[in-house]
N, C-alpha and C positions, 0 to 999 in steps of 0.2 A: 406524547410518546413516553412511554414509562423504563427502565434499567434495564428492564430483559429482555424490549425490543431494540433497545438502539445497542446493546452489548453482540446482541444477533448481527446488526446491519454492519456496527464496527468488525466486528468477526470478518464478516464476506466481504468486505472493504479492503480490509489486512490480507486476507488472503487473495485476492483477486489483482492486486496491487506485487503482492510478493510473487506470484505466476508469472505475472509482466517482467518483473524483474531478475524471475530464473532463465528465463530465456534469450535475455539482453544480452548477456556473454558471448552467446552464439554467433551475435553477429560481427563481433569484433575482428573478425579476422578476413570480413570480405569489407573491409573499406574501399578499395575501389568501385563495390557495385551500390548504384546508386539509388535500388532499391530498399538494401540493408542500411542504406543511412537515413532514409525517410523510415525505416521504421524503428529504427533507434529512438529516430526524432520523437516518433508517435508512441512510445515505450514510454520515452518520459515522461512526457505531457500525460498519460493515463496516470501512470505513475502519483505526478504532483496533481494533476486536476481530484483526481481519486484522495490523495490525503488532506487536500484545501479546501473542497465542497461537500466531503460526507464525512471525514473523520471531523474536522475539525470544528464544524460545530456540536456535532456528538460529545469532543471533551468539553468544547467548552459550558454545555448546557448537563456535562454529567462528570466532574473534574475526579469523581472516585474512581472512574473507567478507564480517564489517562491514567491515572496512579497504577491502575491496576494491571492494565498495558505496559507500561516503561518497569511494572515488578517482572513481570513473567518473561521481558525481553532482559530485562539483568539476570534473573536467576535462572532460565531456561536457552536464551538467544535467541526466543523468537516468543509469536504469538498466538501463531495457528498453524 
């Protein structure tokens, strides 16, 4: 895989990750149904399975891409 494709897949990684994550809030305030908490539950786990199985060997096999990710979330707050 070569920079421009795995910079593509990190992209849609980070942002499919961040979606899961704007919608989590939402469910904070039906703690009693015990639907909203299974899907809390399943929020996360996309969440971390998404940045521990596809980001992370992405940086580790392209480490100018972390760099380049951790620039644009310091100087911007985000990544996509």
């Amino acid at each position: 895989m070569d920079q421009r494709l795995a910079r593509i897949i990190a992209n849609a990684a980070v942002c499919s990750a961040r979606e899961f994550g704007d919608v989590a809030p939402l469910l904070k305030d039906l703690d009693s149904d015990a639907l909203a908490e299974q899907l809390k539950d399943a929020i996360g786990a996309c969440v971390y399975e998404t940045y521990e199985t596809v980001l992370q060997p992405i940086f580790a096999q392209f480490p100018e891409l972390k760099a380049e990710f951790d620039e644009n979330l310091r100087q911007f707050g985000r990544t996509c």
